[in-house]
N, C-alpha and C positions, 0 to 999 in steps of 0.2 A: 779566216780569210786574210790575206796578206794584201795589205794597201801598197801599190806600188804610186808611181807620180803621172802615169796614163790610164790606169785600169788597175782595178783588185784582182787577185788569183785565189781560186778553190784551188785549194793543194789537194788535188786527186790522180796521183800519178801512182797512187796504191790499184787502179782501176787501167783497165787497158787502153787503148785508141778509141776501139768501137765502143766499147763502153763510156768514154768521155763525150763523143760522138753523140749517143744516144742521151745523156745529161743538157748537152748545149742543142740539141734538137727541142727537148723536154723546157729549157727555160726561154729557144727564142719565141714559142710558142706562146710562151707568160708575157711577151713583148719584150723581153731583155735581150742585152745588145752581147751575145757571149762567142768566142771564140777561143779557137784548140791554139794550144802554144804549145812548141818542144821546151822540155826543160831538163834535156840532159841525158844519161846514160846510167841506165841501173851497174851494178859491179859484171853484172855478166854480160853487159852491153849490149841492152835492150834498150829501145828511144820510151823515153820515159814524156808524159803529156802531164797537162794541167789544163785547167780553165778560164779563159779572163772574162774579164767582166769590165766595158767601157766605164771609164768616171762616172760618165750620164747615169747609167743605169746602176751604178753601187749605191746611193741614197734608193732608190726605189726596192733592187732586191733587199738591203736592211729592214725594209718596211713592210716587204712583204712575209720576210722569214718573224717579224713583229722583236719581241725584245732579246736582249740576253735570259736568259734562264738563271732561276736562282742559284740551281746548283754546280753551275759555270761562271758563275759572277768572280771569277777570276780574268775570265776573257772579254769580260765588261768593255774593257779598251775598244776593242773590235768596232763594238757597238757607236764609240766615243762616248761611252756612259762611263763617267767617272767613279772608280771602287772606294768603297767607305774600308779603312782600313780599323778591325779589330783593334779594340782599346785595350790595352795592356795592363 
């Protein structure tokens, strides 16, 4: 998830419109505050989408998706869970 300075973004522009469409149907459901954003032009110049997620509601969705995973505790940050770096 990308922290921006009004809302986070699900980077899901691997997924098409209706399919982002059906994601942000599926979470306002959960009671989160999510809308469709363009974010640009594939090479072949297709509108490429993602999904935001109000301020409000990115403390909640982190709480409900629960912690980072061990086996991604690289991306700990996300979380604002600080990474214990390997001892050399």
């Amino acid at each position: 998830m990308l922290m921006m300075r009004d809302h986070s973004c699900l980077c899901s522009q691997g997924f098409t419109r209706d399919g982002n469409l059906l994601l942000i149907t599926k979470l306002r459901d959960l009671g989160f505050d999510a809308r469709l954003w363009k974010t640009g032009k594939s090479k072949s110049g297709e509108q490429l989408y993602s999904i935001g997620l109000t301020k409000a509601s990115t403390p909640d969705f982190l709480d409900y998706i629960g912690p980072c995973p061990p086996e991604i505790s690289c991306y700990g940050y996300k979380w604002g869970v600080e990474i214990d770096e390997p001892s050399v």
